[in-house]
C-alpha positions in Angstrom: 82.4 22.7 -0.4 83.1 19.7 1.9 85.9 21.7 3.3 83.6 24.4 4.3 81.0 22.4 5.5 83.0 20.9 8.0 85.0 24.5 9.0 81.1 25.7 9.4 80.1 23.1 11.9 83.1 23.8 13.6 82.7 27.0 14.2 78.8 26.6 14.9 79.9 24.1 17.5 82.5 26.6 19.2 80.2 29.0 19.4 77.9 26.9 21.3 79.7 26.2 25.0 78.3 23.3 26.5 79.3 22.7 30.4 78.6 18.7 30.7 78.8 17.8 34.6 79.0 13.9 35.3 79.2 11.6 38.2 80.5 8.2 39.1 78.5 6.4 41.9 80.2 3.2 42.8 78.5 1.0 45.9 81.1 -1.2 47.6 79.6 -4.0 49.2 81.2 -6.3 51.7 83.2 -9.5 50.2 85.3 -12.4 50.9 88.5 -12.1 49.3 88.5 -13.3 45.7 89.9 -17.0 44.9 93.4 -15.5 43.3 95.2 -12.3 44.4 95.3 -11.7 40.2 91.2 -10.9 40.9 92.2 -8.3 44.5 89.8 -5.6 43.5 91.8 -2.1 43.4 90.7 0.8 45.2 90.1 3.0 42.2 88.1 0.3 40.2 85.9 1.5 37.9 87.0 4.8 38.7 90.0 4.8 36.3 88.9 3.8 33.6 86.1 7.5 34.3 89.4 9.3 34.2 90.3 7.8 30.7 87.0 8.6 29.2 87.4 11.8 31.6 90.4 13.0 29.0 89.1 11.4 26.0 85.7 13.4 26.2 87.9 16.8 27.2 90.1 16.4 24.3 87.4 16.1 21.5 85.6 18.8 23.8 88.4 21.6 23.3 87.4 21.6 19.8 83.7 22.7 19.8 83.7 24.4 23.7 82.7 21.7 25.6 83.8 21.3 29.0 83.5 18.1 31.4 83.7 17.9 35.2 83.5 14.7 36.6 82.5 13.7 40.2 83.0 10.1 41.6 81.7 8.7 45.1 82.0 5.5 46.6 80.1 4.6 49.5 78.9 1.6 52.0 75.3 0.1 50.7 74.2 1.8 54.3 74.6 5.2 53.1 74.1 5.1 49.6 70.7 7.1 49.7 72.1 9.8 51.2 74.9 10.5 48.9 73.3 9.6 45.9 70.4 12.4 47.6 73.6 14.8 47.7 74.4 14.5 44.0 70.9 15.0 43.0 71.0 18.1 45.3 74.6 19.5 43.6 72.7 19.4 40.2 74.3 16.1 38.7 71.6 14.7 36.3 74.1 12.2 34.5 75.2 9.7 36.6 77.4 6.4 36.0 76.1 3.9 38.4 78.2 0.6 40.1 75.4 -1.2 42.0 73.3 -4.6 42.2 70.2 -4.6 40.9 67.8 -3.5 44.0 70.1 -0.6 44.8 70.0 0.5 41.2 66.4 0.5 40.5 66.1 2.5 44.1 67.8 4.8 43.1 66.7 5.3 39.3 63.1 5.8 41.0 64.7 8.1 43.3 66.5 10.4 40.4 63.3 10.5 38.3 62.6 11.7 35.1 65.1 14.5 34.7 67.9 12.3 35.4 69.9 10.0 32.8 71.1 6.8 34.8 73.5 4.4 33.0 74.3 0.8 34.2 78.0 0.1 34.7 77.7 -3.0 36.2 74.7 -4.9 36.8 74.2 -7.6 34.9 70.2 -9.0 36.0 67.9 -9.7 32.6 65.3 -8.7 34.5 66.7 -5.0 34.5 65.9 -4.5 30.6 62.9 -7.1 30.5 59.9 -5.8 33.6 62.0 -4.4 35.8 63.2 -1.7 33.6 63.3 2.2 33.9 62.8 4.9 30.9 65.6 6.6 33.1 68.6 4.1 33.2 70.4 3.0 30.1 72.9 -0.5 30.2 76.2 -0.4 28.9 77.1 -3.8 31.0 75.7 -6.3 29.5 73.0 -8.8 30.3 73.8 -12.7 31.9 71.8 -13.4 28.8 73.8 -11.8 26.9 76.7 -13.1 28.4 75.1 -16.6 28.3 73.9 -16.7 24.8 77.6 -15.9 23.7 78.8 -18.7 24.9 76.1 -21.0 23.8 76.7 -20.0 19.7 80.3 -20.5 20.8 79.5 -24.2 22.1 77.1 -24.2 19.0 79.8 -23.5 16.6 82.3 -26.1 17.7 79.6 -28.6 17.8 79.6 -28.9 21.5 75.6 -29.3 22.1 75.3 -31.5 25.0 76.1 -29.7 28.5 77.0 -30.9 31.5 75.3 -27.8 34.2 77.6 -27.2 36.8 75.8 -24.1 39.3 76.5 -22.6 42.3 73.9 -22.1 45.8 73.9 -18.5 45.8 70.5 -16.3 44.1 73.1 -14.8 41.7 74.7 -18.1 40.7 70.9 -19.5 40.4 69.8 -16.2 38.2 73.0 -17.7 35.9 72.6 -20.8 35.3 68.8 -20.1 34.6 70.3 -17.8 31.6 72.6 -20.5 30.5 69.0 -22.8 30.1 67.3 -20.6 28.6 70.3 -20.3 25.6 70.1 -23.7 25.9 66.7 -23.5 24.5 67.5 -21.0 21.9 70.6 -22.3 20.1 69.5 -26.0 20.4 72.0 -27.5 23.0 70.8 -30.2 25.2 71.6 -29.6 28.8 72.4 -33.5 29.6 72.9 -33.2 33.5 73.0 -30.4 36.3 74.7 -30.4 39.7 74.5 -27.8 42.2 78.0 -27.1 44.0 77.1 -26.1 47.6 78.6 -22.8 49.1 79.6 -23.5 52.4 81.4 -20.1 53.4 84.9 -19.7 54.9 87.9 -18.3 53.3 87.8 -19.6 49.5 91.9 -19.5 49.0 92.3 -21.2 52.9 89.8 -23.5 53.1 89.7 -25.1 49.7 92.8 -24.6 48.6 94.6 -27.1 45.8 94.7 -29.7 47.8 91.4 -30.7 49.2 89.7 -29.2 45.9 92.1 -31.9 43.8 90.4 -34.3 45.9 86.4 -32.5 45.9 85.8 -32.1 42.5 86.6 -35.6 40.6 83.6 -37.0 43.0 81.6 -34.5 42.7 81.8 -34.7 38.7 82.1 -38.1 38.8 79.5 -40.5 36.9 78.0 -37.5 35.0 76.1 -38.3 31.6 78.0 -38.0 28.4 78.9 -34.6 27.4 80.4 -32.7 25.6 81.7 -29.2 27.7 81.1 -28.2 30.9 79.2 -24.5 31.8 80.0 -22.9 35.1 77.4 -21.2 36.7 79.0 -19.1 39.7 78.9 -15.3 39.6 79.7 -15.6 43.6 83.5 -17.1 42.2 83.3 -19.9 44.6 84.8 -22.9 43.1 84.2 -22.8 38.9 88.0 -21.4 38.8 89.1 -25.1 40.1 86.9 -27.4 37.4 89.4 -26.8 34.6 92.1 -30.0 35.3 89.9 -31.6 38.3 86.9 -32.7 36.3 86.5 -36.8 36.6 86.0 -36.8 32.9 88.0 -34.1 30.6 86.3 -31.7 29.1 86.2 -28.0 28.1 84.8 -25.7 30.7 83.3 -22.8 29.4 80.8 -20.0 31.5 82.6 -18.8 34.9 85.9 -20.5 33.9 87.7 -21.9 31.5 86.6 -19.6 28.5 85.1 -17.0 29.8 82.5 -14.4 28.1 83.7 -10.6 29.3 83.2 -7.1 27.8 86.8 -6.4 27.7 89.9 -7.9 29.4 93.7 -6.2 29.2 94.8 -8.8 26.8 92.9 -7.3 24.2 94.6 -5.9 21.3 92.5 -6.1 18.2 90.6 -2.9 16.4 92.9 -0.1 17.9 93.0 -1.7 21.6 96.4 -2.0 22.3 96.9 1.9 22.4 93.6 2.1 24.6 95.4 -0.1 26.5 98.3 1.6 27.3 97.0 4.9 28.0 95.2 3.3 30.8 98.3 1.3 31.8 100.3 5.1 32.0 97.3 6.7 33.6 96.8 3.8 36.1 99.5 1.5 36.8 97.6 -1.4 36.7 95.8 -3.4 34.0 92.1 -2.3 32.3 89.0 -4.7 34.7 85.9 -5.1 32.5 84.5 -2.6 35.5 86.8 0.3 34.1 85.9 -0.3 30.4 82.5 -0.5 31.3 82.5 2.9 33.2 84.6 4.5 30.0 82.5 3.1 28.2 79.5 4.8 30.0 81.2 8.4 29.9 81.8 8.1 26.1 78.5 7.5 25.7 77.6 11.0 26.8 80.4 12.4 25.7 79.5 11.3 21.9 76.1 12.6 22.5 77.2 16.0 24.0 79.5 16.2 20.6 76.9 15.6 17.8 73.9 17.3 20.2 75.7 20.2 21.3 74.0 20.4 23.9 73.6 19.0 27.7 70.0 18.5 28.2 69.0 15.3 29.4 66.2 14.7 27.2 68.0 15.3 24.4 71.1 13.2 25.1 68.4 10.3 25.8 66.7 10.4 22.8 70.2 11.1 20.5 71.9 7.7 22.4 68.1 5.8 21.7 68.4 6.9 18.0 69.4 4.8 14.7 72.0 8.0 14.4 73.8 7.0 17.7 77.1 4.7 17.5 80.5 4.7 18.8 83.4 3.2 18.5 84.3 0.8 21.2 87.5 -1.1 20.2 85.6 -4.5 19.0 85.5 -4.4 15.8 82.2 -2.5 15.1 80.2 0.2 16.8 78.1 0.0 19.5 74.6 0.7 19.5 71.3 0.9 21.7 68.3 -0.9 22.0 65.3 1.3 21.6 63.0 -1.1 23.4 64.6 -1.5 26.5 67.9 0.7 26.8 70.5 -1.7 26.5 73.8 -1.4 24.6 74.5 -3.8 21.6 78.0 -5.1 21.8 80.5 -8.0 21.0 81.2 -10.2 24.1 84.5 -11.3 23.9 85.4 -15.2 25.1 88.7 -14.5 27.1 90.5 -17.7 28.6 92.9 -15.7 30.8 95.3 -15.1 28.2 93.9 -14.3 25.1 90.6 -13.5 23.1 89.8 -17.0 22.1 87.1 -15.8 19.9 84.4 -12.9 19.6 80.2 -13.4 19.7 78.0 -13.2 17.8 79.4 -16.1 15.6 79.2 -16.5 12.1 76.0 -17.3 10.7 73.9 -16.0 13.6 72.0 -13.6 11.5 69.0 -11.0 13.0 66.8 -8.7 10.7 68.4 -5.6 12.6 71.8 -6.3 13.6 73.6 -9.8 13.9 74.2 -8.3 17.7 70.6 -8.8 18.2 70.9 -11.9 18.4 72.6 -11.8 22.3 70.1 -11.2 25.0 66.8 -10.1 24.3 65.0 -9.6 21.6 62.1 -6.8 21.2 59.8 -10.0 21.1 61.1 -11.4 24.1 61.4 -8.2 26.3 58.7 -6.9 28.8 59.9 -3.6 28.8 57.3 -0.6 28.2 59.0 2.0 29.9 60.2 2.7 26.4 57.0 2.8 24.1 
């Protein structure tokens, strides 16, 4: 009878051809180069790992009669309205988008109603707290997310009393206020901040080894008594050169050191390494957390095109917002999302450059839903009603 059951659904779902169309919208915006020429961002960022998920979603597709056409664009911030206008105008209604947070919310409001937005990239609280949108969906994660996993981290090794270390610019600020408000949650004591002044130039040039081997022992020096170190700098001006240069030794954790990331091509645990070297063949380069997060995205829809059978936004939203929705995610459990605020539930994995050092949530950080609940915000905490 099980036997049948199954043959019956798949016939039912052959006989139902769904056409999915998806895009990838991708911003670039200007940059200095990045500290190491391991971190050089590649042309197709983000856009690989959509042709992974691209394959992946036909594959499972073939089966029932689904088909998937994917679009990608990148563009300068300047004309990012009018190309995002253009995809609206070609039909697309599920788009995958790479942007900071103003850009994204502009163009949410632009897409309206009809269209299903997911977050690949932007990371702001504030995006699934007041600021959020019934129309966009986050697979990247939260900096509170991000923050709180390394606070049970520093909690679990009994490491309560930090030493702040933040950069000058808004995003390092919006950082380093998530990392004090885990402070608050998991009990850790943040003993002393500093703020490490951005003054522009060439990062690898201008503060190379040498004068950085002399900077950073004074600027640490005569801090209170701690016991780790949290980097604060999104804008990856100078956390990479605490590690070794502190006055007093101590683990860094945050923006070096041990770092909390939604994937990194180290990973082999839960099924990864094969994940990992169909992108390596596909590519020629190593998985970025940006391609994950953009596979991630496209599997999303594809998993709810499979058990929906159908392409209708509405449907697809309310499916991925259900208690039926999961998928597997090459972390150890499924991922989930938030009804309240449309945020995916997921393990952040604490990556010091080599190797997944450990996994968040820890052990014995409990929730009354799911223990992943207990990174970011909580229904309590969140000010989102765009999902009541």
């Amino acid at each position: 009878m099980l036997a049948f059951g199954m043959f019956s659904c798949l016939a039912a779902g052959q006989a139902l051809a769904v056409d999915v169309r998806a895009a990838v919208f991708r911003i670039d915006y200007p940059a200095l180069a990045p500290i190491s020429r391991y971190d050089l961002v590649p042309e197709d960022m983000g856009f690989a790992g959509a042709q992974l998920a691209q394959e992946d979603n036909a594959t499972t597709g073939a089966f029932l009669g689904h088909t998937y056409e994917l679009e990608t664009v990148a563009v300068a911030p300047e004309d990012a309205d009018a190309a995002f206008d253009a995809l609206l105008a070609g039909g697309q209604n599920l788009i995958i988008v790479m942007a900071r947070q103003d850009d994204l919310l502009r163009l949410a409001d632009r897409a309206g109603d009809g269209v299903l937005i997911l977050n690949a990239t932007a990371h702001d609280t504030a995006l699934r707290d007041d600021q959020c949108r019934a129309n966009l969906l986050h697979v990247a994660p939260s900096r509170a997310m991000l923050a709180d996993a390394v606070a049970q981290f520093a909690m679990w090794k009994k490491w309560p009393k930090w030493f702040l270390i933040s950069g000058s610019n808004p995003d390092d600020k919006l950082l380093a206020d998530a990392y004090r408000t885990s402070a608050r949650k998991f009990g850790a004591k943040i003993v002393e901040e500093r703020e490490f002044e951005d003054t522009g130039g060439s990062r690898r040039t201008d503060t190379g080894h040498v004068l950085v081997q002399k900077q950073i022992p004074v600027f640490t020096q005569d801090a209170r008594d701690h016991d780790v170190v949290i980097a604060a700098d999104e804008s990856d001006v100078f956390a990479p050169y605490l590690p070794f240069h502190l006055w007093t030794p101590r683990p860094t954790m945050g923006s070096a050191g041990l770092r909390p990331v939604t994937f990194h091509a180290a990973h082999e645990a839960w099924g990864a390494t094969q994940f990992q070297r169909r992108f390596e063949a596909l590519t020629g380069r190593y998985m970025r957390e940006e391609d994950y997060q953009v596979w991630l995205a496209l599997r999303v829809i594809g998993e709810a095109v499979t058990r929906t059978s159908t392409n209708e936004v509405a449907t697809l939203r309310n499916y991925v917002l259900s208690d039926q929705f999961e998928l597997a995610a090459f972390k150890g459990v499924a991922v989930t999302f938030r009804a309240w605020n449309g945020q995916m539930r997921q393990p952040i994995l604490l990556y010091d450059g080599r190797i997944t050092v450990s996994v968040s949530p820890q052990d014995g950080y409990l929730h009354q839903r799911s223990p992943l609940d207990s990174l970011g915000l909580d229904l309590p905490e969140s000010a989102c009603t765009a999902f009541d």
